[in-house]
C-alpha positions in Angstrom: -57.1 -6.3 31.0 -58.7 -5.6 34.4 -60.3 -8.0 36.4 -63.3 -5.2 36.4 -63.8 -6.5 32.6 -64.4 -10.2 33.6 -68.0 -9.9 32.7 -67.7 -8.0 29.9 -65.3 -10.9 28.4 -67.5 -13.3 29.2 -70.3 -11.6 27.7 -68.1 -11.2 24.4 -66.7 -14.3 24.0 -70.5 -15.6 24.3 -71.8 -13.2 21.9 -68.5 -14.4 19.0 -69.4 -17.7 19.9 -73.1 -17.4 18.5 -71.5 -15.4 15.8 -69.3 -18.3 14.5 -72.4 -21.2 15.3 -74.7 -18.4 13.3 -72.3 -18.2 10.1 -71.3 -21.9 10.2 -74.3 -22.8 9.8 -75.1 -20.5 7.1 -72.1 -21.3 5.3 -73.4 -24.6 5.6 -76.8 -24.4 4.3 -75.6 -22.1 1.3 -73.5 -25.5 0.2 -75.8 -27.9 1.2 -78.3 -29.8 -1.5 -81.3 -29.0 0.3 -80.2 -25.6 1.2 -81.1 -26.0 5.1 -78.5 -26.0 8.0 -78.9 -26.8 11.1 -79.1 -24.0 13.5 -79.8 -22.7 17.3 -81.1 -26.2 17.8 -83.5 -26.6 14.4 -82.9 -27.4 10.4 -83.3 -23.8 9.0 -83.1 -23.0 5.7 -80.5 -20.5 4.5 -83.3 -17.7 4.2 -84.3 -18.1 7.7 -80.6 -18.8 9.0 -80.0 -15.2 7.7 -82.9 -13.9 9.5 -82.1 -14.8 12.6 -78.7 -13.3 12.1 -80.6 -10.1 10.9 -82.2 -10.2 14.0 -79.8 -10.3 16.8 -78.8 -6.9 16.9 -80.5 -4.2 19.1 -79.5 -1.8 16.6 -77.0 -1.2 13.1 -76.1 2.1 13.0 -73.6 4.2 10.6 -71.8 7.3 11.2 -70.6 9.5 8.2 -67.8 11.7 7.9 -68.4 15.4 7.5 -68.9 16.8 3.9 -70.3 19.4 2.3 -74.4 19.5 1.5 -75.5 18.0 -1.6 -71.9 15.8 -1.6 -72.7 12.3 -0.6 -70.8 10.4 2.0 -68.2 8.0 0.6 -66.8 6.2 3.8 -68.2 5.9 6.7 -68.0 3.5 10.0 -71.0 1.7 11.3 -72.0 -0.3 14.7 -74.1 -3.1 15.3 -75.0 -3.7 19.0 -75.5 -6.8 20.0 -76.7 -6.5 23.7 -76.8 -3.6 26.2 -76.6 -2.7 30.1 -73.7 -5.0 31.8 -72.2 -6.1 30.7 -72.7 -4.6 27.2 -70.6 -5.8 23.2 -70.9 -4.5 19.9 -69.2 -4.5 16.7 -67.5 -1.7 15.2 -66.0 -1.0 11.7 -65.3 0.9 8.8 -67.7 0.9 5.8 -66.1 1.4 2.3 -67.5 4.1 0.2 -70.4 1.2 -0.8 -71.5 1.3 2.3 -69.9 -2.2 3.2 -68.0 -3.2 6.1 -63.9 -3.4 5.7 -63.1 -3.5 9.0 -64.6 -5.0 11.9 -63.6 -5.5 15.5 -65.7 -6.4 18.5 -65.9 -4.5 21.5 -67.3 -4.8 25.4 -67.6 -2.9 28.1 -69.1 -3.1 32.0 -70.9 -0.4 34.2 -69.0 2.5 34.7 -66.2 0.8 32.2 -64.7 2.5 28.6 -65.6 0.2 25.4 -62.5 -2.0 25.4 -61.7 -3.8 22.0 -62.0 -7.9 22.9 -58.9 -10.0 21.6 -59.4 -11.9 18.5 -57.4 -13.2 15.8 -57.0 -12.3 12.8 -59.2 -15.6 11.5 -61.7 -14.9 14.1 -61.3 -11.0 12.9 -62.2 -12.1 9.3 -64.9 -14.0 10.9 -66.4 -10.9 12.4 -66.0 -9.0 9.1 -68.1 -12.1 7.2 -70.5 -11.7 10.0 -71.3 -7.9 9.4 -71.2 -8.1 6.0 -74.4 -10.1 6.2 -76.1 -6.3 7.1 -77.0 -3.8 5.2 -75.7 0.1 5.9 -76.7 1.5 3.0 -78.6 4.5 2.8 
């Protein structure tokens, strides 16, 4: 990858590393006895972990393939942005005909730059996934 996308990766790797904090945490609390987690420097319970989480995006967003009026949509892909300008990261994915995510892969890009998919794993790609299914892109 260029040296142009520095920032980008560095704004990426942030933005998966809140990702994994946000659902470790709420894996966490959803096992825990007392139902709280500790999170972003607090004890939150599992209900407010997920707010937060519901909160980070700048926007979700779904686009539909084409069919005819009156036919609803049965598979889809969505977007949730994370953060904007430069350097700039979102998640991308396909949704199944439930409107839930299948797919997910994170991608960045800089000023003047293409949206470039980020390098992760397969685990950390699973993570992603577990992280977007926490939206909802139903209609």
């Amino acid at each position: 990858m260029s040296d142009n996308y520095e920032r980008a990766k560095e704004q990426a790797q942030a933005q998966f590393n809140f990702i994994v904090e946000a659902l470790t945490a709420f894996n966490i609390a959803q096992k825990s006895e007392f139902g709280a987690a500790e999170f972003d420097g607090e004890v939150l319970t599992e209900e407010k972990i997920i707010t937060r989480i519901q909160e980070l995006p700048l926007s979700l967003e779904i686009q539909s393939c084409w069919h005819s009026p009156g036919q609803t949509a049965i598979e889809g892909r969505f977007q949730i942005l994370l953060c904007t300008g430069g350097p700039a990261v979102r998640i991308i994915g396909d949704l199944d005909k439930y409107y839930t995510p299948d797919s997910a892969r994170l991608q960045m890009q800089d000023w003047l730059l293409d949206w470039k998919d980020f390098w992760l794993s397969s685990y950390d790609e699973e993570i992603l996934l577990d992280f977007s299914r926490l939206f909802s892109f139903s209609e």
